[in-house]
MINU-582379 format. One record per residue (C-alpha): residue in three letters; x, y, z; residue number from 1. Coordinates in Angstrom, 2 decimals. Example, Ala and Ser with C-alpha at 12.3 -4.5 7.8 and 13.67 -1.06 7.14 Angstrom:
<keros>
residuo|c1|c2|c3|num
ALA|12.30|-4.50|7.80|1 $
SER|13.67|-1.06|7.14|2 $
</keros>
This chain:
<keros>
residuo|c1|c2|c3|num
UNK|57.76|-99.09|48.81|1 $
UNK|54.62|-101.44|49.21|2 $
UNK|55.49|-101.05|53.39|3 $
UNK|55.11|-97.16|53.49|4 $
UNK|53.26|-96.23|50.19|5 $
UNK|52.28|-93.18|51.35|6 $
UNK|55.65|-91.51|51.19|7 $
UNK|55.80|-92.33|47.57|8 $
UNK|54.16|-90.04|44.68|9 $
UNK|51.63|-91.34|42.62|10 $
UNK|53.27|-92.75|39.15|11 $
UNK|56.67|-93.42|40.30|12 $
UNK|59.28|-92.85|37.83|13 $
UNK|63.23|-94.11|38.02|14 $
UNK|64.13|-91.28|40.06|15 $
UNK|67.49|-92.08|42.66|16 $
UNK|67.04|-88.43|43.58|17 $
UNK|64.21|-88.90|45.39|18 $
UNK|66.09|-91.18|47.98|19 $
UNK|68.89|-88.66|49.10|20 $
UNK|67.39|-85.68|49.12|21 $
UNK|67.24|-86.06|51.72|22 $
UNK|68.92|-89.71|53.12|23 $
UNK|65.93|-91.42|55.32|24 $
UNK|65.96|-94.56|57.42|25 $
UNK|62.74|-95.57|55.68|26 $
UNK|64.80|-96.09|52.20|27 $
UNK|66.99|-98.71|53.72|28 $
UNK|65.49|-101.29|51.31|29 $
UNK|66.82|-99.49|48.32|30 $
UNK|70.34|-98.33|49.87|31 $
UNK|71.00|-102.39|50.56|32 $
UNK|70.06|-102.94|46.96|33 $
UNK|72.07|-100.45|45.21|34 $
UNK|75.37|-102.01|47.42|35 $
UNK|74.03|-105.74|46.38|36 $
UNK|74.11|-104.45|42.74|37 $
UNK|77.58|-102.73|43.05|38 $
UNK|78.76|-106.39|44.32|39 $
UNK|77.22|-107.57|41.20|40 $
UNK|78.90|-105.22|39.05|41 $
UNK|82.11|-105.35|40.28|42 $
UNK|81.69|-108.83|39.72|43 $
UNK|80.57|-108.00|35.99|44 $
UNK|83.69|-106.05|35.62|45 $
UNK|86.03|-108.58|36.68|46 $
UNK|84.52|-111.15|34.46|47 $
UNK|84.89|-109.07|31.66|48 $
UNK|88.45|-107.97|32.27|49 $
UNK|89.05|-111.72|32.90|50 $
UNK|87.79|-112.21|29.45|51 $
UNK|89.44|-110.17|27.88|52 $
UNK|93.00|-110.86|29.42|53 $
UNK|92.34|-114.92|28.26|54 $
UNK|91.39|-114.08|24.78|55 $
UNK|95.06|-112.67|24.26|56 $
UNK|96.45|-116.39|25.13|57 $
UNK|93.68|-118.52|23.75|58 $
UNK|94.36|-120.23|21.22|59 $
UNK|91.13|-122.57|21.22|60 $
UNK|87.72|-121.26|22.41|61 $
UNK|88.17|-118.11|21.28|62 $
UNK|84.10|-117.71|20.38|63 $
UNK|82.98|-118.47|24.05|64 $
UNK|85.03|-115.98|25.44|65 $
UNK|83.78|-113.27|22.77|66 $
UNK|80.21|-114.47|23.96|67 $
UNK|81.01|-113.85|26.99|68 $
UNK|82.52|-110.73|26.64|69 $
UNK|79.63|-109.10|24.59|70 $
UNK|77.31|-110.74|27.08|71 $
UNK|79.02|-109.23|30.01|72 $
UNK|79.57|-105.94|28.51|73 $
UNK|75.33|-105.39|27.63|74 $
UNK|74.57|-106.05|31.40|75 $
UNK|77.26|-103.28|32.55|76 $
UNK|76.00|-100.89|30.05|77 $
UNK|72.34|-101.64|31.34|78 $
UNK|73.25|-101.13|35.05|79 $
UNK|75.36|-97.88|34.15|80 $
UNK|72.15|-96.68|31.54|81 $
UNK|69.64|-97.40|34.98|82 $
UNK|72.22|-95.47|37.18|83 $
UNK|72.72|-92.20|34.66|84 $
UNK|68.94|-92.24|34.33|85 $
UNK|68.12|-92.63|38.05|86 $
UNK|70.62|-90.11|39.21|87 $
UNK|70.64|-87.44|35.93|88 $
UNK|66.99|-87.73|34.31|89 $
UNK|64.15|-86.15|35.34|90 $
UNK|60.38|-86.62|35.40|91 $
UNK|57.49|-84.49|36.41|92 $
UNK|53.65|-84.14|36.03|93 $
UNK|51.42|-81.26|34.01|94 $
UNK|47.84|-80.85|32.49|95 $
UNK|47.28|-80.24|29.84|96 $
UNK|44.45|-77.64|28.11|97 $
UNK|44.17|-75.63|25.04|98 $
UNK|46.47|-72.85|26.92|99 $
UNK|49.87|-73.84|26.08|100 $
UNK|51.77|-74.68|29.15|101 $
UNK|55.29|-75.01|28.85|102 $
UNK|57.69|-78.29|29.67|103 $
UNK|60.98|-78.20|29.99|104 $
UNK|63.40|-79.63|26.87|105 $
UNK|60.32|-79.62|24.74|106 $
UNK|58.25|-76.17|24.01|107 $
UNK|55.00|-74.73|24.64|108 $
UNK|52.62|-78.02|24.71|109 $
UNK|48.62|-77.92|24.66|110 $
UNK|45.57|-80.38|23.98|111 $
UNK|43.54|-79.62|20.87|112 $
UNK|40.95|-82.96|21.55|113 $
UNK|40.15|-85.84|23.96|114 $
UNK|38.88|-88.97|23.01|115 $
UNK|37.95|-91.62|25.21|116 $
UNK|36.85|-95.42|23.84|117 $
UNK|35.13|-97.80|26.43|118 $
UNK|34.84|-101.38|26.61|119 $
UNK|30.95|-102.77|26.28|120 $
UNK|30.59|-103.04|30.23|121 $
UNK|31.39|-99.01|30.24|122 $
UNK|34.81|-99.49|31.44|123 $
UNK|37.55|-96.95|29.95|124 $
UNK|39.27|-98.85|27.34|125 $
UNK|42.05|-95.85|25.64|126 $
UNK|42.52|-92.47|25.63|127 $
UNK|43.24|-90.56|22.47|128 $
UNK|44.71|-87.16|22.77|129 $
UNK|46.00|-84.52|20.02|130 $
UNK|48.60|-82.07|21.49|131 $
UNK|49.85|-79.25|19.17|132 $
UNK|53.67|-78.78|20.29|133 $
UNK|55.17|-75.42|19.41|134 $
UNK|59.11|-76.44|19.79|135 $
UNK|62.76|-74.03|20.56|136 $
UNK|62.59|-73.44|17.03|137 $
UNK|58.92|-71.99|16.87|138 $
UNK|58.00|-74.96|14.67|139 $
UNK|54.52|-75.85|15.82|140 $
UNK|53.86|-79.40|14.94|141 $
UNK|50.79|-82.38|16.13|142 $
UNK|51.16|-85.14|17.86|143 $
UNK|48.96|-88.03|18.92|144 $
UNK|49.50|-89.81|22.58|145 $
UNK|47.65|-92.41|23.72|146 $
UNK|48.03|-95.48|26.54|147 $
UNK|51.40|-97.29|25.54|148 $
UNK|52.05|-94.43|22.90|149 $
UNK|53.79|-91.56|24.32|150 $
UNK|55.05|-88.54|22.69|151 $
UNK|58.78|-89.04|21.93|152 $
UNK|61.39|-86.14|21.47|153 $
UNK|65.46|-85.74|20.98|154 $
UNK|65.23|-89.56|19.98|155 $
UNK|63.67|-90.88|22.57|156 $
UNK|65.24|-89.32|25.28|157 $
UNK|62.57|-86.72|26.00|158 $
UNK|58.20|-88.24|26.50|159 $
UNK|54.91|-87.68|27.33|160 $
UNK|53.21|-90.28|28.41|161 $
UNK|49.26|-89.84|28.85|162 $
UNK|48.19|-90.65|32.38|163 $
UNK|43.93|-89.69|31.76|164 $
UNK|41.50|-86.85|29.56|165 $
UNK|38.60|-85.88|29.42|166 $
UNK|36.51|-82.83|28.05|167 $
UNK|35.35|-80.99|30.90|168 $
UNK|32.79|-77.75|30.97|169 $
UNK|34.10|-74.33|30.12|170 $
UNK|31.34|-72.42|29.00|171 $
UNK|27.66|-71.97|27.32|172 $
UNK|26.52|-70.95|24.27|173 $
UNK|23.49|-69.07|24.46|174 $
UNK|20.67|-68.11|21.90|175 $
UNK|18.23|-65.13|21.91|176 $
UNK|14.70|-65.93|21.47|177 $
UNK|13.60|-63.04|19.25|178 $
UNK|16.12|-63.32|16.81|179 $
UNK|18.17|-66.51|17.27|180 $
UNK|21.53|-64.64|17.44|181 $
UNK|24.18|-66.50|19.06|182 $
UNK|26.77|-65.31|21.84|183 $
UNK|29.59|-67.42|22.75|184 $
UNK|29.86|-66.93|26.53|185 $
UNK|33.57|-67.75|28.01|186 $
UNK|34.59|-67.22|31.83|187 $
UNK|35.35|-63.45|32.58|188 $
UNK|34.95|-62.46|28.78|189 $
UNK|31.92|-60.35|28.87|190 $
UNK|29.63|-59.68|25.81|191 $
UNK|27.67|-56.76|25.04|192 $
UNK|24.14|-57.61|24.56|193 $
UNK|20.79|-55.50|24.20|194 $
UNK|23.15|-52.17|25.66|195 $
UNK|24.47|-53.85|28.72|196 $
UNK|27.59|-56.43|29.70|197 $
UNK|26.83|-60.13|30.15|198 $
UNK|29.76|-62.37|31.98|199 $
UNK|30.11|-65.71|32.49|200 $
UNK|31.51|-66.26|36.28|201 $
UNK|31.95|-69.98|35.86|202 $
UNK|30.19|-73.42|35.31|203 $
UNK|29.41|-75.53|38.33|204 $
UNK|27.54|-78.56|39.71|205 $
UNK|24.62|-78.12|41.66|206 $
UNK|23.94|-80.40|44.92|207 $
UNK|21.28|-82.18|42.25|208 $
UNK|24.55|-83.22|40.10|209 $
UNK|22.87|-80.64|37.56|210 $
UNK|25.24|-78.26|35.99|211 $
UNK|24.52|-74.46|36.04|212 $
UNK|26.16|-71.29|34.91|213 $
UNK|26.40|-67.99|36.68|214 $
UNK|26.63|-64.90|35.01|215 $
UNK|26.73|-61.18|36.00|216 $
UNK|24.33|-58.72|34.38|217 $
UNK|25.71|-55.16|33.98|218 $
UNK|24.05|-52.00|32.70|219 $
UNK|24.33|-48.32|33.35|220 $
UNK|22.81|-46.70|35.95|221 $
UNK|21.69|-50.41|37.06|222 $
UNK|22.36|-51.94|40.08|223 $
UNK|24.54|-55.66|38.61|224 $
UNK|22.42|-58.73|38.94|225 $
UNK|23.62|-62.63|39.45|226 $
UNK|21.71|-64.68|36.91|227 $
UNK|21.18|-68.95|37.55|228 $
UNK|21.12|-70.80|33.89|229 $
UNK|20.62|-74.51|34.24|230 $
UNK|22.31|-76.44|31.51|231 $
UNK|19.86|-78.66|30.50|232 $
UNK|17.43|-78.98|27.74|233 $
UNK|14.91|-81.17|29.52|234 $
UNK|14.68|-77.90|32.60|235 $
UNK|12.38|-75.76|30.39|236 $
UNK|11.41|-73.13|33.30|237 $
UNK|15.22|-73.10|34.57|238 $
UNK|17.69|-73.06|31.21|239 $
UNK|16.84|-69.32|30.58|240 $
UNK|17.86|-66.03|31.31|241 $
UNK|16.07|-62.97|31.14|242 $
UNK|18.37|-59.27|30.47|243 $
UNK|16.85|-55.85|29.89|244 $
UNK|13.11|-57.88|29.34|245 $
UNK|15.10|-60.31|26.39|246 $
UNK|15.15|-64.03|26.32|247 $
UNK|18.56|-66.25|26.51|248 $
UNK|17.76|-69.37|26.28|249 $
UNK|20.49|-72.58|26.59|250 $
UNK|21.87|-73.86|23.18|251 $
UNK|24.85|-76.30|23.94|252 $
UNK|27.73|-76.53|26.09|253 $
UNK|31.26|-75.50|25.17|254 $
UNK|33.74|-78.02|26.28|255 $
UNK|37.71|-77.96|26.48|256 $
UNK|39.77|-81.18|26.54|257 $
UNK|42.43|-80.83|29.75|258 $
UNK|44.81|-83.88|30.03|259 $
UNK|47.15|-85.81|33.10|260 $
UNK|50.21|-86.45|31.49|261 $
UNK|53.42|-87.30|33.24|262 $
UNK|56.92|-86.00|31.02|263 $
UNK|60.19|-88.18|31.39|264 $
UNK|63.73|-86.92|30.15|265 $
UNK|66.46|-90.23|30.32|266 $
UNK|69.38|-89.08|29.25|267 $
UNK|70.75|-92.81|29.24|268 $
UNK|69.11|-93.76|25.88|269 $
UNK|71.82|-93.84|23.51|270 $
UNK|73.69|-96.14|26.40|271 $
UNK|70.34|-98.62|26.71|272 $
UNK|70.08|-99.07|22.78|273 $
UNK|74.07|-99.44|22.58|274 $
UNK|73.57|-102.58|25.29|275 $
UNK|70.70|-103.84|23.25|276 $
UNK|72.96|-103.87|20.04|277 $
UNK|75.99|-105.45|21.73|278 $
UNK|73.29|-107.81|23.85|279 $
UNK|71.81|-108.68|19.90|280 $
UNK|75.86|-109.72|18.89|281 $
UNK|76.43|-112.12|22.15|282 $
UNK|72.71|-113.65|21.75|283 $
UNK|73.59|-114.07|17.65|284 $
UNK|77.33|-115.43|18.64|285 $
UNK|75.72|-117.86|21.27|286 $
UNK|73.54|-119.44|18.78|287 $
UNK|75.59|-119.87|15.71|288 $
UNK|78.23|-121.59|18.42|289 $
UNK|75.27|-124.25|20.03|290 $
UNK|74.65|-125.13|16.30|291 $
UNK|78.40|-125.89|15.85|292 $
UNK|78.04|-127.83|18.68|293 $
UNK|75.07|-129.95|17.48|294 $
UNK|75.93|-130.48|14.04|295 $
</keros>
């Protein structure tokens, strides 16, 4: 992978799939290691049917060769978990925004906040998101993710794992002079204000890395006019709009939280935490015998 990275997607998950669809010269490295490791488990195999065939006869020993069978048996049920998951699970990418967006196995998943805590240099240090996760059965439930803290499902077998958030413009909230009323302004959800239509087109940068907002004036027997709001309280003469001879001035920015997050489905769960309990017997089996030994 390091020799041709650029074939590879960003965030590469245990995906086999990726290598034979199609088969490609340039995954040779990986084809030669997936026939070293069926040498290795056929080896595996034999050991434990070897095992197993001398524990019938033994009459002394008999606790070295159950060490060894539980031993052997957790490393075949990790190589079989890594080859269900490579060749049967599933991973993709999505963001994230207060629109639900649905993922597959899971429901209709959006991002209700973003929180991001830096280190005293400025550095990012974590990322704190809150998704609201409306599952099959329409119950709609919250969930915190962060770095190292994923959002598990179906025990396990189902995540989402945070790759980056922020809170990122979406729209202005402006205030008339005369009378302080408040409008909300949203892309492409005009108000009606002072007998005309008001619409927010969008929120952009400006080649001074100042952000402005564009909106379209509407009115009646008027010809439609593009207004230029800077949104900025320090540009006095340029955070202002005038419509029909009234005053909107800038109040705040409305922000949305939108989220990277990468979803994983391993089906070979239930086979890795079945290894880890009969890995947890040999390891116990292989100390109580050493202290025999000693004492």
């Amino acid at each position: 992978m390091n020799m041709n990275p650029e074939i590879y997607p960003p965030f590469f998950p245990f995906d086999l799939q990726f290598f034979f669809q199609p088969t490609l010269t340039v995954h040779w490295w990986l084809y030669l290691l997936l026939i070293t490791f069926s040498f290795f488990a056929i080896n595996m195999v034999a050991c434990f049917i070897e095992s197993l065939i001398r524990i019938k006869s033994a009459t002394t020993g008999k606790l070295r060769l159950f060490i060894g069978i539980f031993i052997h048996a957790a490393l075949i049920l990790t190589m079989a978990a890594h080859i269900y998951d490579g060749f049967y699970g599933s991973s993709g990418q999505a963001t994230l925004s207060p629109e639900p967006t649905l993922i597959t196995g899971i429901g209709n998943v959006s991002a209700l906040s973003v929180h991001n805590t830096h280190h005293p240099d400025g550095s990012l240090k974590d990322t704190e998101v809150i998704l609201k996760i409306s599952q099959k059965n329409a119950e709609s439930t919250q969930q915190r993710i962060a770095y190292n803290e994923p959002a598990t499902f179906e025990n396990g077998q189902r995540e989402i794992i945070i790759q980056g958030g922020q809170n990122r413009p979406a729209g202005v909230i402006l205030i008339r002079k005369h009378d302080g009323e408040i409008f909300e302004m949203m892309p492409y959800r005009p108000q009606q204000i002072n007998g005309g239509r008001l619409t927010l087109k969008g929120v952009y940068q400006s080649q001074m890395e100042v952000l402005i907002a564009q909106f379209v004036w509407e009115k009646i027997s008027e010809q439609p006019q593009l207004l230029t709001m800077a949104l900025h309280d320090g540009m006095v003469r340029h955070n202002k709009i005038t419509v029909d001879n009234e005053i909107l001035g800038y109040k705040e920015m409305l922000e949305v939280p939108v989220v990277a997050v990468m979803t994983r489905y391993n089906p070979a769960i239930p086979i890795i935490l079945l290894s880890l309990l009969v890995a947890t017997i040999g390891t116990v089996l292989q100390i109580y015998y050493a202290r025999t030994q000693s004492s």
